[in-house]
C-alpha positions in Angstrom: 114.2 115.7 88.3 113.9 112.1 88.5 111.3 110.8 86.6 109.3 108.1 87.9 109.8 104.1 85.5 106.2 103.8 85.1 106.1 107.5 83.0 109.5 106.9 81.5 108.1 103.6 80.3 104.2 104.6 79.0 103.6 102.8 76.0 104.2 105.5 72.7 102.6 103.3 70.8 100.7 100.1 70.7 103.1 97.7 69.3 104.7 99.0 73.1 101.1 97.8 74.6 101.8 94.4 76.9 98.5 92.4 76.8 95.2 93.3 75.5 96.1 91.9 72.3 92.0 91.6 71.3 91.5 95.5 72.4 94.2 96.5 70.2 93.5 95.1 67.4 89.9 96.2 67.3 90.7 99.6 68.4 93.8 99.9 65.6 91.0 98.3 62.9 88.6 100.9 64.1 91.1 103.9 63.2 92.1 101.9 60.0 88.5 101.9 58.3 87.7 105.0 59.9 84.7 103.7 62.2 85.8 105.3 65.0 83.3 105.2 68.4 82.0 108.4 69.6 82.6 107.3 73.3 84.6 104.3 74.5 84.1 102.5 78.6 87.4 101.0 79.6 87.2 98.7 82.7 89.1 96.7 84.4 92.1 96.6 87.2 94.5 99.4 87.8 98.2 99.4 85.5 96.7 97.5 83.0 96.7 100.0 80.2 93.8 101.5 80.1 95.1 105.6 80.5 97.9 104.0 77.9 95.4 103.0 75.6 93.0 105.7 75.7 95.9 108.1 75.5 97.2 106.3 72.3 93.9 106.7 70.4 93.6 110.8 71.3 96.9 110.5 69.2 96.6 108.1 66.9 93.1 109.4 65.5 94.7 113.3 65.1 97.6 112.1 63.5 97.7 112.9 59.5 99.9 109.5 58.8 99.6 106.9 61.7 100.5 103.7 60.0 98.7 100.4 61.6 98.6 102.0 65.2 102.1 103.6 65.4 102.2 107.4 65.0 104.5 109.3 62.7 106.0 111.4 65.4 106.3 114.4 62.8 103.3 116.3 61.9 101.8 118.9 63.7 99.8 117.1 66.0 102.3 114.3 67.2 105.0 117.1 68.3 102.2 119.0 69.9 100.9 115.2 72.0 104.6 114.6 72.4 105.6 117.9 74.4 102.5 117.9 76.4 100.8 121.2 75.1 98.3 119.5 73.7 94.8 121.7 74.2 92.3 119.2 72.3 93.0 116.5 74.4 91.3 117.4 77.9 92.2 114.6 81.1 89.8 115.1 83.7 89.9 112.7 86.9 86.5 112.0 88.0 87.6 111.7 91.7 88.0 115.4 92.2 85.3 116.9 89.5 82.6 115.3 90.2 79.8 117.3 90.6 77.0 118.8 88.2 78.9 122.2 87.5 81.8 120.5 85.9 80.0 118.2 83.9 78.2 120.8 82.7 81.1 123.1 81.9 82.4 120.4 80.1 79.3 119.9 77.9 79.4 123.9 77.2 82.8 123.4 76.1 82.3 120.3 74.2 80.0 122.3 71.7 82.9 124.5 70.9 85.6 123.4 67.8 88.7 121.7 68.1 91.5 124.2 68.0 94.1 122.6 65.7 93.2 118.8 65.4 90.3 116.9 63.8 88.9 116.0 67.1 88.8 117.1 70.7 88.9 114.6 73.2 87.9 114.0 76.7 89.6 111.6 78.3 87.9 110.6 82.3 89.5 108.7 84.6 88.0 107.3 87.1 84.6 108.0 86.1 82.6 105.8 88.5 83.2 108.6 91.3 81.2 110.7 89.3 77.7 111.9 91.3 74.2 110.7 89.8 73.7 114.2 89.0 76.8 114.8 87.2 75.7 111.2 85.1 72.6 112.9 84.5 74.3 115.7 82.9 76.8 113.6 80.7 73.9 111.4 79.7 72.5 113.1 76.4 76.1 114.2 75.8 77.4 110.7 75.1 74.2 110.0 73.6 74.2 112.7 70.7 77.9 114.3 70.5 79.2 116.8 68.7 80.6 115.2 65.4 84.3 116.4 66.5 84.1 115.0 70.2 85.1 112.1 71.4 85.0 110.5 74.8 87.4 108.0 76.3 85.9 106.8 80.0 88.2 104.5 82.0 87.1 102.9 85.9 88.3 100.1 88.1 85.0 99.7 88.9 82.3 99.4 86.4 79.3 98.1 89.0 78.9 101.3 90.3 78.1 103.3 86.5 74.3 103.2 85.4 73.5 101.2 82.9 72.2 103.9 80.7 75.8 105.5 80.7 77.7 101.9 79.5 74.8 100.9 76.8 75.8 104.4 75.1 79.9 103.7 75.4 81.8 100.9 73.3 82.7 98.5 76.4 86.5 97.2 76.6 87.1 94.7 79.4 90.7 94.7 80.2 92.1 91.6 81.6 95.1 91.2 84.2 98.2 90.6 82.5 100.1 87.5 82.9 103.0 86.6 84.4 105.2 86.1 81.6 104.6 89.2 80.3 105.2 91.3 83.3 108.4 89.3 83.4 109.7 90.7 79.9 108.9 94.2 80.5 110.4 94.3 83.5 113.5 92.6 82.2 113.4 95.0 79.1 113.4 97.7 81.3 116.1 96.3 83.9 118.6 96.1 80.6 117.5 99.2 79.5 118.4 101.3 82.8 121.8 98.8 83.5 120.0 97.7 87.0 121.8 94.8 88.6 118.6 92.3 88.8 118.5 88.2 88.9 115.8 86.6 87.0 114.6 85.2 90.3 114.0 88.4 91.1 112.2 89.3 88.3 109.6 86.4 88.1 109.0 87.4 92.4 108.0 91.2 91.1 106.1 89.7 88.3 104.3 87.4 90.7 103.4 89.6 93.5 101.6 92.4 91.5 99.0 90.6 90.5 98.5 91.1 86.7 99.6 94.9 87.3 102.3 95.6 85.2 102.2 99.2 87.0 102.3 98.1 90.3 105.3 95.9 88.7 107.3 98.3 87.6 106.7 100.7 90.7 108.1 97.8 93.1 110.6 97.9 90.9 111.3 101.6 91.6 111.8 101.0 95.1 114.0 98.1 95.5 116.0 100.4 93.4 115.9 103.4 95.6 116.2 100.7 98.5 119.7 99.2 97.6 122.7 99.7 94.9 123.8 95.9 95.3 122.1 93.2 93.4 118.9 92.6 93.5 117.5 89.6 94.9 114.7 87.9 95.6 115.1 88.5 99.4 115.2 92.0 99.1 111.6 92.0 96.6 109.9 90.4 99.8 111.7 92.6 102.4 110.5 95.9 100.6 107.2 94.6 99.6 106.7 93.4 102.9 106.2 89.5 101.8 107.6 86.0 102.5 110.0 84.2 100.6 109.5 81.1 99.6 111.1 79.3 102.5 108.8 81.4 104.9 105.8 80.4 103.4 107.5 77.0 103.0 108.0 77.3 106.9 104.5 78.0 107.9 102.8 75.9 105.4 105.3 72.8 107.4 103.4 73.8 110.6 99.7 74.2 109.6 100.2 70.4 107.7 101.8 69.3 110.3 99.2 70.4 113.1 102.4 72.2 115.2 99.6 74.4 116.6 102.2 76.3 119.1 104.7 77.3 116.7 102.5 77.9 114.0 100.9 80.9 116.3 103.9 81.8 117.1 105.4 82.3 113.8 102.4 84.4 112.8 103.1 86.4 115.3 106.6 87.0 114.7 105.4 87.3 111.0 102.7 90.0 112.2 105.4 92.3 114.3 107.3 92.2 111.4 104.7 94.5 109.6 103.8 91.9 107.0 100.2 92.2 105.8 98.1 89.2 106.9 96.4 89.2 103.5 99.8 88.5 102.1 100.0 85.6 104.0 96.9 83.8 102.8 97.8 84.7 99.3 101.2 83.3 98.9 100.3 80.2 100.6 97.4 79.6 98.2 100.3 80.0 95.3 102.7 77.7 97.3 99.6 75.3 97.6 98.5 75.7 93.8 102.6 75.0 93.1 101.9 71.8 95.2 98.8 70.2 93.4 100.8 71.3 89.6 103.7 69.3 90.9 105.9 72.5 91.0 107.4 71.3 94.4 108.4 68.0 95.3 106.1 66.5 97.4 104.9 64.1 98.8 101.8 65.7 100.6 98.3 64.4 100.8 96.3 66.0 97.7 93.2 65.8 99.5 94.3 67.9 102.2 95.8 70.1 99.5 92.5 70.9 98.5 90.7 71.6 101.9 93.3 73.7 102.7 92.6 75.5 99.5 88.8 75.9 100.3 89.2 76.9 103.7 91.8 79.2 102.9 89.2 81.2 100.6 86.8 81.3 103.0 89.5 82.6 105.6 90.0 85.4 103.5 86.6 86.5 103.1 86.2 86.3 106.4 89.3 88.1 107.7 88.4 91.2 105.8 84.7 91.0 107.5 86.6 91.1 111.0 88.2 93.4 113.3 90.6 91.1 114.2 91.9 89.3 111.1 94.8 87.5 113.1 92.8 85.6 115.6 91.1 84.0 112.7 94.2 83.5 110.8 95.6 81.8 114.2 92.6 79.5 115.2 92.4 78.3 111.3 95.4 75.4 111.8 92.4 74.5 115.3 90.1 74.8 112.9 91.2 72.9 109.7 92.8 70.4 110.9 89.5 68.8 113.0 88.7 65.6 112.2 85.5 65.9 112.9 84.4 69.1 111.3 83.4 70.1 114.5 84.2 73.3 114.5 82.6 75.5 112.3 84.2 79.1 110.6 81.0 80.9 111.1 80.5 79.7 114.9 84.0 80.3 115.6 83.7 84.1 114.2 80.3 84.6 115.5 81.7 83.9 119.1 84.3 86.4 118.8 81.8 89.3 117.8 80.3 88.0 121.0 83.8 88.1 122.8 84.1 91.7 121.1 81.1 93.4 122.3 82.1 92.2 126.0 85.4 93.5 126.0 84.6 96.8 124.5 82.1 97.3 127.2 84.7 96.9 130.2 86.5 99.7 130.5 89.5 99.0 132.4 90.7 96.4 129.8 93.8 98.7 127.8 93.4 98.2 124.4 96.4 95.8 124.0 94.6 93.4 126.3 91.3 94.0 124.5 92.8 91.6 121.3 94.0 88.8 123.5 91.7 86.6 123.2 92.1 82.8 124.0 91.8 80.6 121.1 90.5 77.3 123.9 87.8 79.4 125.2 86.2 80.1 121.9 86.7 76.3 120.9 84.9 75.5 124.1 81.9 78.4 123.5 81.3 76.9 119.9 81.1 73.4 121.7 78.0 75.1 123.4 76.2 76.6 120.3 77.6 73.9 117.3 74.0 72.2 117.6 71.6 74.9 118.5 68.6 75.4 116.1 65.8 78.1 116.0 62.4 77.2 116.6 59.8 79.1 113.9 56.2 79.8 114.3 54.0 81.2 112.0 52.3 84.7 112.5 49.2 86.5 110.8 50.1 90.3 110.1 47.5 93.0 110.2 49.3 96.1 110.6 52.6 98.2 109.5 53.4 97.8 113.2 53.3 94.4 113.8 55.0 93.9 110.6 58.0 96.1 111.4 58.5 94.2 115.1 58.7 90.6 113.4 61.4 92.1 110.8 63.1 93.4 113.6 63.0 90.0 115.6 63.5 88.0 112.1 66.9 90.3 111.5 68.2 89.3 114.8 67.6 85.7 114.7 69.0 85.1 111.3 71.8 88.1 110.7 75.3 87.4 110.2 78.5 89.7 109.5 78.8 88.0 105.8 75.0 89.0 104.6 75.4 92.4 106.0 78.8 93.1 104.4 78.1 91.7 101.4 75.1 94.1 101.0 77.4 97.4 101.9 80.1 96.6 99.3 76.6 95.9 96.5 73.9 98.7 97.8 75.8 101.3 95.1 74.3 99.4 92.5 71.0 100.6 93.2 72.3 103.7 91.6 71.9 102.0 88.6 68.1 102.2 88.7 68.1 106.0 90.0 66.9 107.5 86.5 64.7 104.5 85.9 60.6 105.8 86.0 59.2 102.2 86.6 60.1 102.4 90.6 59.2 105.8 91.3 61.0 107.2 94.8 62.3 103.8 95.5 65.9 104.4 94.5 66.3 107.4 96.0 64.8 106.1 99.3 66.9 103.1 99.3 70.3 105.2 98.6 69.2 107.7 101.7 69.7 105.1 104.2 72.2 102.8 105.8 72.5 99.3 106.2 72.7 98.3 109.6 71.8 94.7 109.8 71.1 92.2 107.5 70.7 88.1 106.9 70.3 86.1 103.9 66.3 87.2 103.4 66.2 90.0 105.7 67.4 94.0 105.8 66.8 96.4 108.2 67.2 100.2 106.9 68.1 103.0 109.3 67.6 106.9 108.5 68.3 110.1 110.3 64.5 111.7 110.5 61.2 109.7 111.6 59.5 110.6 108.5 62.2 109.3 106.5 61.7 105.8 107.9 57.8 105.8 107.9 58.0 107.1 104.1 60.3 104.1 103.6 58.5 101.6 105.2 55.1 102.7 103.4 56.8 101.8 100.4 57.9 98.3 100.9 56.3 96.3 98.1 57.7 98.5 95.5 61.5 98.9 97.4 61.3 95.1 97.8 60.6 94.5 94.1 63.9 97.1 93.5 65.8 95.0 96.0 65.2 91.9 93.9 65.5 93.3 90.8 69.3 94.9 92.1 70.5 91.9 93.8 68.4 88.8 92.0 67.3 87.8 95.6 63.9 88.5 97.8 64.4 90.4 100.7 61.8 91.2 103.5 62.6 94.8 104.1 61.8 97.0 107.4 63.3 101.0 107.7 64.1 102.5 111.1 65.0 106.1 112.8 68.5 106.4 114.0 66.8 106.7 117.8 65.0 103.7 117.4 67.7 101.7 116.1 69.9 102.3 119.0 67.5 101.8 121.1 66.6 98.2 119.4 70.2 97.8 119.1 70.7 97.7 123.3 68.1 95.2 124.0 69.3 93.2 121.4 73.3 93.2 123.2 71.5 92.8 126.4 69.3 89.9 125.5 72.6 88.1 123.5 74.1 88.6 127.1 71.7 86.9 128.8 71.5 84.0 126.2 68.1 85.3 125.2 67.5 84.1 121.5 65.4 85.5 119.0 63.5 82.9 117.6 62.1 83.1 113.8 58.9 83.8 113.2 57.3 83.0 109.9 55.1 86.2 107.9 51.6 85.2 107.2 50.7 88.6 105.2 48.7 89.8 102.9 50.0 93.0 101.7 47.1 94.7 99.8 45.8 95.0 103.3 48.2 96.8 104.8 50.0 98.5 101.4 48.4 99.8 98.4 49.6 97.6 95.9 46.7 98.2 93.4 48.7 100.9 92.1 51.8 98.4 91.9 48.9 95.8 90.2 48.2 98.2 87.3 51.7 99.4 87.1 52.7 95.1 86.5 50.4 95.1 83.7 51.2 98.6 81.9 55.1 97.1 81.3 54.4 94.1 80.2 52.0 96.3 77.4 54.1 98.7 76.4 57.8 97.7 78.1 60.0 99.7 80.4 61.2 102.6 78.7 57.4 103.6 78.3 56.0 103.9 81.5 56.8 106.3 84.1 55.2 106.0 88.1 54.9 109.7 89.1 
């Protein structure tokens, strides 16, 4: 059976290792002086060598004459690693045992000796998909291990493990790897397998992966399972579904240019030929970066360089926060290239929400149609709104009641797609603070809901039940003080039912219909009337006594 370039490949020892030179060496000085961790964290993005690595250790420190971080391939232990019966060394992928029982199975079986090496190793990947039970239940583990265990945790994303688990690993951050780098292993391995392959070639697969030296040598895989002819740079993008340089060289001509009817058109053509629209704005902010370092002969405006740049970030962010990430990548030449600043990115995509709501609504409208949208009415809609400001008044709050309606109003005057988003992809890390005893049920009330709508200072909560809401909403001072302690922001938090959500939800489409606006309305509260915050009062004062870890709200 063919066996895929990536396994063939795996590092076998670390002089093999590309990059991480500073995780290396500390790791191979470690097993030198014998000062081995009882549980490593490896973070950082996928095929950069964190499996390799941790997979190297569980051999290096069972091997009886490893010499400077290569294994002697000859005792016991090596031939046992090399043909894969290895029974010490235990790889458990997080994704698909994550739960309580096998976290706790593992911790019965941790207790239990190694049966032919010096240590017994658990190696889990992708550990950030374990549940905050199954944390729970790993938690005293790492923190007092058997003397023969060691554990080896790698994630791509290290926001979403408590704290409490990464202050009891040694933490290795493990960077992208360059360029040049990727280029030589890929070239080693071109000569080693006799594959037909240009440089130019090369240098494109090293570029598009994006410091993955996996991902790198997986395209290559393809483009040789695509074609027994020599390999160019053409065929790279064709597989990978990129432009060439002359593509992006193409469209970039047309944006600078202000061609607005063939740019459009060429991202269209670009889009039916399945090329990812992310793509797009990536390679052009390479070609642009090539520009500014003098790459490409030029003889462009640096200035505009540079705005292109800056607006081409925010396009990005705010193509993935849309349904319809090619209408903003065709209005950006309208909308760059203004001399006036006129027309503003969030105007433009808060009119096509608008524009999306309508057409959703009309059910005739086939779903091809629903997308066309036209770029000149938009332009002449943001005319409309460019200037609009919200009056505020100020209101005094007496009641849960009252203050739950202003929220409501105050999220629906100020939201935007960015806030709310922004929350969604963060919210796990409250997770972080579900052990913690200084906010009580907060966590756990917090992580029970959904984000439904949110601005820069203002979240509203949904949940399924009634009593979850009123439960939430009865705790606000102390969710509020989570909130800023998660994000390092204040927020003025409000929790709904599902039923009355919807229900607030319809009035507000209706009312954006009918050009109702919400105007803000400033809080003039006092919260120890309407909360119990005495209890909050004497909680304040009992950390800054005796600190965090000694006081528990029950």
């Amino acid at each position: 059976m063919y066996q895929a370039l990536y396994r063939k490949y795996r590092p076998k020892s670390f002089d093999e290792i590309v990059g991480q030179d500073i995780i290396k060496k500390i790791i191979i000085n470690e097993i030198n002086n014998r000062k081995i961790s009882h549980a490593y964290l490896f973070c950082g993005p996928r095929g950069t060598g964190k499996t390799s690595i941790a997979k190297l250790i569980a051999k290096l420190i069972n091997c009886d004459n490893q010499n400077n971080g290569v294994p002697c391939d000859k005792c016991e232990s090596c031939i046992q690693f090399n043909n894969k019966n290895y029974i010490d060394i235990i790889e458990i992928d997080a994704a698909s045992n994550n739960g309580v029982d096998e976290i706790r199975e593992l911790r019965n079986k941790a207790n239990l000796l190694p049966a032919s090496s010096k240590y017994k190793i658990y190696i889990i990947d992708e550990v950030h998909m374990l549940s905050i039970g199954a944390f729970n239940a790993l938690l005293k583990t790492l923190e007092e291990p058997p003397k023969h265990v060691i554990f080896i945790l790698a994630t791509t994303e290290v926001n979403k493990i408590p704290i409490t688990i990464i202050s009891r690993c040694q933490r290795f951050d493990f960077n992208r790897i360059s360029e040049n780098k990727i280029f030589e292993r890929i070239k080693y391995i071109a000569q080693k397998e006799n594959i037909n392959i240009t440089d130019d070639a090369i240098k494109e697969i090293s570029t598009l992966t994006d410091g993955g030296l996996r991902d790198a040598i997986g395209l290559l895989d393809k483009v040789i399972a695509f074609t027994n002819d020599k390999i160019t740079p053409e065929i790279i993008h064709f597989v990978n579904y990129s432009l060439t340089k002359n593509e992006i060289k193409k469209l970039f001509n047309l944006l600078y240019n202000n061609e607005i009817d063939k740019y459009i058109n060429y991202i269209n053509e670009i889009n039916d030929r399945g090329i990812d629209l992310f793509k797009i704005i990536d390679e052009l902010m390479i070609y642009l970066r090539d520009i500014l370092l003098n790459k490409i002969e030029n003889n462009y405006d640096r200035t505009k360089i540079l705005k292109y740049i800056n607006d081409l970030n925010e396009l990005s962010t705010k193509m993935k926060q849309t349904n319809y990430p090619k209408i903003l990548l065709e209005t950006f030449i309208i909308v760059t290239n203004q001399d006036n600043e006129s027309y503003v990115h969030e105007k433009i995509e808060d009119t096509i929400e608008k524009q999306e709501d309508e057409i959703v609504n009309i059910p005739h409208i086939k779903n091809e149609e629903k997308i066309k949208i036209n770029t000149e009415s938009i332009i002449e809609k943001n005319d409309n709104i460019k200037n609009s400001e919200k009056l505020t008044e100020t209101k005094k709050i007496d009641n849960i009641d009252e203050l739950i309606n202003i929220r409501i109003n105050n999220t629906f005057a100020t939201c935007n797609k960015i806030s709310l988003n922004t929350l969604k992809q963060n919210w796990p890390k409250i997770r972080e603070y579900a052990v913690s005893t200084i906010y009580g049920m907060a966590p756990g009330i917090l992580l029970d809901g959904e984000v439904v709508a949110a601005s820069d200072k203002n979240i509203i909560v949904t949940y399924p039940y009634t009593s979850m809401s009123e439960r939430a909403n009865k705790d606000i001072p102390t969710i509020e003080k989570l909130l800023s302690k998660v994000f390092e922001k204040e927020y003025n938090f409000v929790a709904l039912d599902q039923y009355t959500w919807e229900k607030t939800k319809k009035e507000y489409i209706k009312n954006i219909k009918n050009k109702i606006e919400y105007n803000f309305i400033n809080e003039d509260i006092e919260y120890e009337k309407i909360f119990n915050v005495e209890n909050n009062f004497i909680v304040e004062q009992a950390i800054d006594i005796f600190g965090e870890s000694l006081v528990q709200v029950i």
